[in-house]
N, C-alpha and C positions, 0 to 999 in steps of 0.2 A: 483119405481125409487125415490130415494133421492136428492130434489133440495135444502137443505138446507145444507150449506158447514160446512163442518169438520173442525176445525183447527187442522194442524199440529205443534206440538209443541214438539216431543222429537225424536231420531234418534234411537229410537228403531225400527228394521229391520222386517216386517212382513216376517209370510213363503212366501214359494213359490206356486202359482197357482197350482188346484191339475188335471187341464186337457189345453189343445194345447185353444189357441188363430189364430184364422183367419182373417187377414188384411191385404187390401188392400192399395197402396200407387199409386194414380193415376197424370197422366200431360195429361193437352190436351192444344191445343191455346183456350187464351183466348181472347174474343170479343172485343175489347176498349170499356170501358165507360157501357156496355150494361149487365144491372146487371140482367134484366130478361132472355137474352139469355144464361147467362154465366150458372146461377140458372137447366133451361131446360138440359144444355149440363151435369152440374152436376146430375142430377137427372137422367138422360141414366145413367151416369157412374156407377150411388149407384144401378142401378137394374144390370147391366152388373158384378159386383164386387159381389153384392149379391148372385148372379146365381153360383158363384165361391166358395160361402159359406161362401165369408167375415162380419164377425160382426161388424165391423169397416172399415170406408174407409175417407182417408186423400188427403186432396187437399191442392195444393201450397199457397203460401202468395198471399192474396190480388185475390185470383179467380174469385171473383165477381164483378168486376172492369177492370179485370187486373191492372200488375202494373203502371198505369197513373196518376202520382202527379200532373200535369200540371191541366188535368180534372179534379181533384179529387178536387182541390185550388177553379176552376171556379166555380160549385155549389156543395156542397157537400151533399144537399138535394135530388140530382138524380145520384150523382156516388159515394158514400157513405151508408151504410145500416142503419138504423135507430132500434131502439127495436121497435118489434110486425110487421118489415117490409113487405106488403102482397107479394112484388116480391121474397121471400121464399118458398112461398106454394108450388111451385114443388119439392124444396126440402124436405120440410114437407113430403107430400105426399110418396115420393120415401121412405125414411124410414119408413113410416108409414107401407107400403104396404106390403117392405121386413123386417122390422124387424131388420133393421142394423142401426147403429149409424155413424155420418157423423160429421170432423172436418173439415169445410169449412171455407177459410182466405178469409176476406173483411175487409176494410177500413169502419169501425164505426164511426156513428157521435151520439155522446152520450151528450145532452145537447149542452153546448159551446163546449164542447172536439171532437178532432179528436182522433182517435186509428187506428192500424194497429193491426186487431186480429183474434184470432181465432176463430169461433161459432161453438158450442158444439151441435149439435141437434141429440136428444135421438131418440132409436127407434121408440116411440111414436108421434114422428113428431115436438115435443115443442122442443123450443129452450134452453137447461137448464143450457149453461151458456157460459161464454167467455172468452177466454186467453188473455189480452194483451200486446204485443212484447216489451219487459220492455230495451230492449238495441237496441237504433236507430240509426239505420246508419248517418253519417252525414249529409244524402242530406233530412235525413225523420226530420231534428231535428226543422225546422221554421214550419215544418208542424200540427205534433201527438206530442201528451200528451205521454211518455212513461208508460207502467203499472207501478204497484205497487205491485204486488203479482203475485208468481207462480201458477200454477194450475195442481193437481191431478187428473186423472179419474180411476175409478173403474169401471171393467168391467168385468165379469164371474172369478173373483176373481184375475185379473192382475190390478195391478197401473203404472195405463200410462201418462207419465207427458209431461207436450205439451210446444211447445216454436215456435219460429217463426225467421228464417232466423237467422240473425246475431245473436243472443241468443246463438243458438249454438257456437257462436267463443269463447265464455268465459264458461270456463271449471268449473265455481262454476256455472252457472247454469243449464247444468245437472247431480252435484253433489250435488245442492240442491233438484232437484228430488230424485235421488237416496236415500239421507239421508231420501226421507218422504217416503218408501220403494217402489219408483219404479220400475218395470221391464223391462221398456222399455220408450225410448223416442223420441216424434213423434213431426216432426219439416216439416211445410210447407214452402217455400220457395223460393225466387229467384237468382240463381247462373249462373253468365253470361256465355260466352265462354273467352276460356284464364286461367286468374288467377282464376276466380270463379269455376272452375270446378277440378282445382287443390285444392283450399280453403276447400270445400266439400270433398276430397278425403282426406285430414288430419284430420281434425275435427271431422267429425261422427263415422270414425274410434276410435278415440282417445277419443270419448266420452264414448264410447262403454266399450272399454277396462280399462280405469279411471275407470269406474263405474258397470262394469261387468252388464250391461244391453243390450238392444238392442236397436240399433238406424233405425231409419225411417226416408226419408226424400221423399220429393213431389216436385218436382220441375218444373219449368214452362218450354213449349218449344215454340219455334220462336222469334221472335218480343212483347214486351213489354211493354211500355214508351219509353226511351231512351234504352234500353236493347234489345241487342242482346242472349237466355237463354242458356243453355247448356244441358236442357235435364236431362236424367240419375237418374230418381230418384230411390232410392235405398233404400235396408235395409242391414245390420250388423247386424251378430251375437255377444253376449256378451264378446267372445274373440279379436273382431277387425275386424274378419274377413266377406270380402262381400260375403250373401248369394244371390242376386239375385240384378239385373240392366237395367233398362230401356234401349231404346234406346235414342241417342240424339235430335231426330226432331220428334219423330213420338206419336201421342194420342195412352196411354198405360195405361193396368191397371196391377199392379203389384200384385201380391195375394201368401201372404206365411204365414207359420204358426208357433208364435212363439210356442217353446217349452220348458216347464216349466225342463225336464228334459237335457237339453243343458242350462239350466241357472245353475240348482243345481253342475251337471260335472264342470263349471267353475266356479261357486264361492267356490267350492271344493281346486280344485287348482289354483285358482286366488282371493285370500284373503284380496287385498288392501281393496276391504268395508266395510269388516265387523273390521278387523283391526282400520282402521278407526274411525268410530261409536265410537269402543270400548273404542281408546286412547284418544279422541275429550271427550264424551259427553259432546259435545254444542246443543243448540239446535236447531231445523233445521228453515231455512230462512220461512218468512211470506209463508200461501201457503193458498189457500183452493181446499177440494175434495168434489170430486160429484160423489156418486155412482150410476150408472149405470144399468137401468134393462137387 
């Protein structure tokens, strides 16, 4: 495994993966405030997914906490994750044991900074590296530092670009994935009931099909902080369309398989990306990648 980042700097399009990708997109309630519990409930999930065959398994925004700004404000030495945090090690462990690689969202306190992000931990159990949510909601913005850079991962030869909740509502940033040649993009998440559930049903679609990749999302169910969630997390195929969908209330693990030859069929006849690339060469937004054992 490669912990030392790539920079992406041109929008030249790599091929396509030459065998199927297996991942899982999981919701369960999360615990307020109880980042050891949450860690435990994670670490069932990543053997329960692994059992399934998944190489990868993705969890909502902010899991390891849930989403509670109020608690998160009052100490964020105990509802906050820190680098080297020992309340990880179950999750360590769980990949360590299966072999699968885990995109788990917590609230980072990195130095003076707060983050809203993603933790990358390799099959090896180390943590090799972290997304963070570069577009914050208005209520996140007295809170967290927004990122600064996108993040690539390489895994069994697919580029999986990661983003966090509202990220997805702006369409250059999983077109800046795209551009650094990704196949798919995996977004943890929190989408309420009502309009958020409608929000999510335009957007992942429409990232999907904008960039002729696949979208992922993970979404929280029940009660939250102030949030009521909507469930439903889902995946899209690279034409738009939903290949498979959680329930709205209930702990689910979602397990499907991309496939590299449903990518190449629509970027066959769905040619905006590479068109794209072609007519552009600009070159693609800040990013760094992590490949992946």
């Amino acid at each position: 495994m490669s912990t030392t980042p790539v920079p992406a700097t041109t929008t030249g399009l790599p091929g396509l993966p030459g065998r199927p990708l297996r991942i899982a997109t999981v919701q369960a309630q999360a615990v307020a405030g109880d980042i050891s519990a949450n860690a435990a409930q994670a670490a069932e999930l990543i053997r329960e997914a692994a059992g399934a065959g998944a190489r990868l398994v993705l969890f909502t925004e902010k899991f390891l906490s849930g989403y509670e700004p109020d608690l998160i404000r009052t100490d964020p030495l105990k509802y906050a994750v820190q680098p080297g945090d020992p309340r990880l090690a179950p999750i360590a462990d769980a990949c360590r044991g299966t072999g699968t690689v885990a995109v788990v969202g917590a609230a980072v306190q990195d130095g003076a900074d707060l983050l809203i992000s993603a933790l990358v931990i390799g099959a090896d159990g180390n943590v090799v590296t972290r997304y963070d949510k570069q577009h914050l909601f208005k209520s996140e913005r007295d809170l967290y530092r927004p990122g600064t850079a996108g993040c690539t991962l390489e895994l069994d030869g697919w580029r999986l670009g990661l983003g966090v909740c509202y990220d997805s509502g702006f369409p250059e940033h999983a077109r800046a994935a795209a551009l650094d040649g990704c196949h798919a993009y995996l977004v943890g998440a929190l989408f309420s009931t009502g309009h958020g559930y409608h929000e999510s049903r335009v957007w992942f679609p429409a990232r999907a099909l904008d960039n002729t990749l696949y979208t992922v999302l993970a979404n929280h169910i029940g009660r939250t902080g102030p949030w009521q969630t909507c469930g439903a997390s889902a995946v899209w195929g690279p034409d738009g369309r939903l290949i498979a969908e959680a329930s709205e209330d209930r702990r689910e693990v979602v397990v499907v398989d991309l496939d590299p030859t449903v990518l190449r069929t629509t970027r066959e006849s769905e040619t905006l990306l590479a068109d794209l690339a072609l007519a552009t060469g600009r070159p693609a937004a800040e990013r760094t990648r992590f490949r992946l054992a």
